[in-house]
N, C-alpha and C positions, 0 to 999 in steps of 0.2 A: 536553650535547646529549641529546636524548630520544629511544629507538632503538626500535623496535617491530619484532617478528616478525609478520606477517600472512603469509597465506595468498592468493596474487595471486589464485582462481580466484572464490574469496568476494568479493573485489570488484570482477571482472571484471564476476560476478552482478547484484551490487547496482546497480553501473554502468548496466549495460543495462535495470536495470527503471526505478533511476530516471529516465533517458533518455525511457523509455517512457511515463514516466507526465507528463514534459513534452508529450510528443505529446496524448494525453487534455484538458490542462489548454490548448494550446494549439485544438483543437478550441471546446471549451467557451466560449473568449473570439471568436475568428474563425472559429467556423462552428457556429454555433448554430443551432437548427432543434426545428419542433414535432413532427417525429418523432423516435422515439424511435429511436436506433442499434438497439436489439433488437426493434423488432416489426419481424418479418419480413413482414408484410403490407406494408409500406408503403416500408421501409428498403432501400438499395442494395447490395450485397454489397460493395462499396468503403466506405462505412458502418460499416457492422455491421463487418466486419476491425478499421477502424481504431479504432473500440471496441473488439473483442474482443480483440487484442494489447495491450492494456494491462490486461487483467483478469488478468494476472499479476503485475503491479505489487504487492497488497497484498500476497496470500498469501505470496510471497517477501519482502519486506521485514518482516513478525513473524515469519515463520518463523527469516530471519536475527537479527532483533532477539535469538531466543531462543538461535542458536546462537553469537552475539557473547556470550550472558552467561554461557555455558559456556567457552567461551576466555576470558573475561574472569578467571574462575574459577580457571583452572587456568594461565594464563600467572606464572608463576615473578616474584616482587617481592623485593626485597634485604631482607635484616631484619640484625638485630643481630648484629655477631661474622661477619658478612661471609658467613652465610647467605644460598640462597634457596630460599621455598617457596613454595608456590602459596595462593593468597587465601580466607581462611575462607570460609562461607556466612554470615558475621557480615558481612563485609566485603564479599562480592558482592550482597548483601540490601541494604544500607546503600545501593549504588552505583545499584542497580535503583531504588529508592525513592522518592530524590530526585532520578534523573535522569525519572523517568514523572512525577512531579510537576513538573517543569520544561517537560516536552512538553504536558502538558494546560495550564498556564498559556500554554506557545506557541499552541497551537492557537484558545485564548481570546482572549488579548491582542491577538496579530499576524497570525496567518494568517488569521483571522478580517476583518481590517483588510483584507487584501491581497487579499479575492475582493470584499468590497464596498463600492462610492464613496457610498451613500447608506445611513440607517439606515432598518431595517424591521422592527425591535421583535424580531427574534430572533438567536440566533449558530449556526450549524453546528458540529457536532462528528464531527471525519473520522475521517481514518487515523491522523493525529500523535495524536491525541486517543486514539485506540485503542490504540494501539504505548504509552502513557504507564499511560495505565491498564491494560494487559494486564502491566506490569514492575512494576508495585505487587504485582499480583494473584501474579506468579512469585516475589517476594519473600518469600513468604507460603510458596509451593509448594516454596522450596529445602528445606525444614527435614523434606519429608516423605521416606521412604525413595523410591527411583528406581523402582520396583515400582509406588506407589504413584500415584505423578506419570504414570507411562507409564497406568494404569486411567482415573485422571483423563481426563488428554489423547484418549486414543482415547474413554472414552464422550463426550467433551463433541463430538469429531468425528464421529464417528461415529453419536451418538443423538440430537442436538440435533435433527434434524428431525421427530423426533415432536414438537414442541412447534410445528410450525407452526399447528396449530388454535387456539393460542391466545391469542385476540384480547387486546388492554390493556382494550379498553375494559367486557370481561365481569369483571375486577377490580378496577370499583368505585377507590376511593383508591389503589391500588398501581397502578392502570396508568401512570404514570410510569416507577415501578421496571421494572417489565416492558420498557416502548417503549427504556430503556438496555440492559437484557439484552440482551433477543431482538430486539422487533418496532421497526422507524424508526417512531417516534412523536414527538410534538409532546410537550416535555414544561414547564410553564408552571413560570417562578420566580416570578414579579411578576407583575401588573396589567398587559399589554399586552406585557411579555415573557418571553420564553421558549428553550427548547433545541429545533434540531432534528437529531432523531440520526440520521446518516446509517448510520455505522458502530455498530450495537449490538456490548456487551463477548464473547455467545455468536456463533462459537465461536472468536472471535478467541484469549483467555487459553489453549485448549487448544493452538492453533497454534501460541506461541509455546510455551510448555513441552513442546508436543514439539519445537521447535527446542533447547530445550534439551537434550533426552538424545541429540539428534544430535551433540554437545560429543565424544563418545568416537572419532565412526568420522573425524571432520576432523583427528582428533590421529592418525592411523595412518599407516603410511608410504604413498608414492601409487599406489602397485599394489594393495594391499590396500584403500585408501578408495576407489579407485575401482569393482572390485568390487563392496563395499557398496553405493555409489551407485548403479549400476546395476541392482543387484538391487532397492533399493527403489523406484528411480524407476520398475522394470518393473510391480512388484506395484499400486503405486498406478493406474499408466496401466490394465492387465489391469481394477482392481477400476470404474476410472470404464467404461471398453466396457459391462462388464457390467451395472452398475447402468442406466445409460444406455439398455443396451440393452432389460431386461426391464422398464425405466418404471413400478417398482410402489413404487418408495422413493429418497431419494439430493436429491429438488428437487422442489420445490413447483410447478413448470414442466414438465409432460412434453414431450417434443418430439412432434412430428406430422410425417406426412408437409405441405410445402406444396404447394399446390397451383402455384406461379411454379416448379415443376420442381425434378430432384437438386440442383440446387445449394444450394436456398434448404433442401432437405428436410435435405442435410447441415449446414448451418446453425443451423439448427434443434436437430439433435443437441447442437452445440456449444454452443446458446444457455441455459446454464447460469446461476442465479440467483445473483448477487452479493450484493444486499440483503436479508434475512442471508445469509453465504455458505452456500449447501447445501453438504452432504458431494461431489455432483458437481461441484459450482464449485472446492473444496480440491483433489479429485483431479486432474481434468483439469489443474491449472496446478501443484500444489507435484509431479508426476510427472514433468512436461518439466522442471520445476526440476531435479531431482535428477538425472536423465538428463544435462542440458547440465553440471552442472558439473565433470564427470569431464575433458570436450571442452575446458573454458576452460585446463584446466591447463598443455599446451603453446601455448596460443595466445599468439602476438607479433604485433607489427607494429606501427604508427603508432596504428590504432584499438583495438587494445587495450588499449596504454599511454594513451590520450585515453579511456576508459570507466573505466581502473582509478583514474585520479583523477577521476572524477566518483564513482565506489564508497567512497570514503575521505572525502570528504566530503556523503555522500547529503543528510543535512539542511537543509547550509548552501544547497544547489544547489535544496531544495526550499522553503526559506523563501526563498531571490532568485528563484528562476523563476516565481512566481506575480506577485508584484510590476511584475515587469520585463515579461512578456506584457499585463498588464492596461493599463500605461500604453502600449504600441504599439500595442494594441487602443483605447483611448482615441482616438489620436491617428490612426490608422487609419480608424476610427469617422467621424469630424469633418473628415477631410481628403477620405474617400470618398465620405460620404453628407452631410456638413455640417450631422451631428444633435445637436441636443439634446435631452436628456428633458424629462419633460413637468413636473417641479420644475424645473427651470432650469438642471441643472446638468449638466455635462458628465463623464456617466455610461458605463459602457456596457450599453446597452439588451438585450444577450445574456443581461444574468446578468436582469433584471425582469421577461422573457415577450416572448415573441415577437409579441402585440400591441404591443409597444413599435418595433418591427423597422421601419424604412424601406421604404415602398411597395416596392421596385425590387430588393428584398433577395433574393438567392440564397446559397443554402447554396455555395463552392466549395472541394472537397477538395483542391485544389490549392495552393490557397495557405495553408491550413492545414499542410498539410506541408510547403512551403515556408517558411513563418515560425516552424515545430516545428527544421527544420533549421538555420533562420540563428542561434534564441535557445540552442541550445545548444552552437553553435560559439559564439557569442559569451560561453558564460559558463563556457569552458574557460578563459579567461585567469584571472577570479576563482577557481573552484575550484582549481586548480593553484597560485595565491598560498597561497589557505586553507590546502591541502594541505600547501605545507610550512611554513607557521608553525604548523601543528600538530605538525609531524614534530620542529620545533626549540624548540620553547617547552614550559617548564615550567607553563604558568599551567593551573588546576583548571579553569577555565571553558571552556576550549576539547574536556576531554573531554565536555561536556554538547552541542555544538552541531558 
């Protein structure tokens, strides 16, 4: 039997953002709409939340991805003569490589499959897609001294917003390369298809390679790690106020007062740019990161134990839950409004534009959360199967998924 030391509090984490990020993804299927969750002109404060609690979903899952491949690292493996030592950078290199290559082929092949019922000459390339290639790119970053990695990782956070000015399309033949960096561009392979990049590689690879030199302070004992954590969860939250507040660097978005009143004006503050993440979009959410996971360490009860196996297998929860919302939206779809698209097929009209939308169509948050809540009690039975036939099974393939 295969016995793993983990740390409950890191996938208490992971739990809850993936959780979170089922909320987002059921939104998206059963309560689509042509506002936008963040224009605060138009958007409901129930809205915009229920966006904005899930804009911690990425940043915490690279950030983890990078601190799973420090413990990865350094978790002690049996060798010859009935030693044990902890895993080359030959061997955590090797593991990063091909599992980022496995995630971009996921993100190709099937998750791809899984947001759309009809084809439209292109494919998205998300978060899975980002997390794959950001483990290539840290493959590369093990071999440099930790000095080096940490200069890396802070300019790449830290400075990537000077490079807001610049457009793909002012670079001629590379603006492809650029629209994967930096800027969501359209980037053409073929004759009528092509990539659209949701998630560019900046500053995602810094992200994670600073998860990785977080690898020291989670191996500490938990008075001392927690400490740390606190300390830096402070410094980040302090640096997002301040950037925030003096609106001269940090997002390509400054907040304003609005005029629908405080509420909407603190809103505003908070309404930080995801696509590329700005330096305020990392602080404001890897800050509460680091803060909460001090707090998860004594946490018991029913729902933490029902989060810590959805944390152990974030993947497998996030390649079933996309699937399994799309066909209850399907059939939701068809049984409510009794639609068809206008090819003929029984699509759902949320993900092709809201001119597709049924005359009689309202946005309701209520049963978005209510269908956010039943699909992920219902896919605690499969995550908890997964769970432990990973816990007990030898086979190589289940460490990739």
């Amino acid at each position: 039997m295969k016995i793993k030391h983990r740390i409950d509090s890191i996938d208490l984490l992971r739990g809850l953002v993936i959780v979170l990020m089922g909320l987002d993804h059921t939104r998206d299927f059963f309560g689509p709409s042509a506002i936008r969750p963040e224009d605060l002109s138009q958007a409901s404060a129930a809205l915009f939340l229920t966006r904005w609690v899930t804009h911690f979903c990425a940043p915490v899952f690279v950030f983890l991805a990078g601190l799973g491949a420090a413990l990865y690292q350094s978790r002690a493996q049996a060798r010859g003569g009935g030693g044990r030592v902890a895993r080359s950078r030959a061997e955590t290199a090797r593991f990063l490589w091909t599992r980022g290559l496995f995630l971009i082929v996921l993100e190709l092949a099937v998750i791809n499959v899984s947001w759309l019922s009809y084809w439209n000459g292109y494919m998205f390339i998300q978060v899975i897609w980002v997390i794959g290639a950001s483990m290539i790119a840290l493959a590369g970053l093990l071999y440099l001294p930790r000095l080096a990695i940490l200069v890396f990782s802070l300019a790449m956070i830290f400075g990537h917003n000077l490079l807001d000015g610049m457009e793909p399309a002012a670079l001629g033949a590379w603006a492809p390369v650029w629209g994967v960096l930096h800027a969501r561009h359209w980037v053409p392979l073929a004759e009528g298809f092509g990539l659209i990049v949701i998630y560019p590689l900046i500053p995602w690879i810094g992200v994670m390679s600073l998860g990785y030199l977080f690898g020291p302070i989670f191996q500490l004992p938990p008075e001392d790690r927690k400490r740390r954590l606190l300390t830096w969860g402070w410094v980040l939250m302090v640096l997002f106020v301040a950037l925030r507040a003096i609106n001269a660097y940090g997002d390509p978005s400054p907040w304003q007062p609005n005029e629908r009143g405080p509420l909407f004006t603190a809103l505003s503050f908070l309404n930080a740019t995801k696509y590329p993440a700005s330096l305020d979009f990392l602080l404001m959410t890897l800050g509460p990161a680091l803060l909460l996971v001090p707090y998860l360490e004594g946490l018991r009860g029913q729902l933490s134990r029902a989060l810590i196996v959805f944390g152990r297998v974030p993947l497998f929860f996030y390649v079933v839950h996309i699937p399994f919302i799309h066909v209850l939206a399907m059939v939701y779809s068809k049984l409510r409004y009794g639609f068809l698209a206008a090819d003929g097929s029984l699509v759902g009209w949320y993900l092709r534009g809201q001119q597709y939308a049924p005359e009689n169509y309202v946005q309701n948050l209520w049963l978005v959360w209510g269908v956010w809540i039943a699909v992920t009690v219902a896919l605690y039975w499969p995550c908890k199967w997964y769970s432990e036939l990973k816990k007990t099974s030898d086979r190589a393939i289940l460490k990739y998924l």
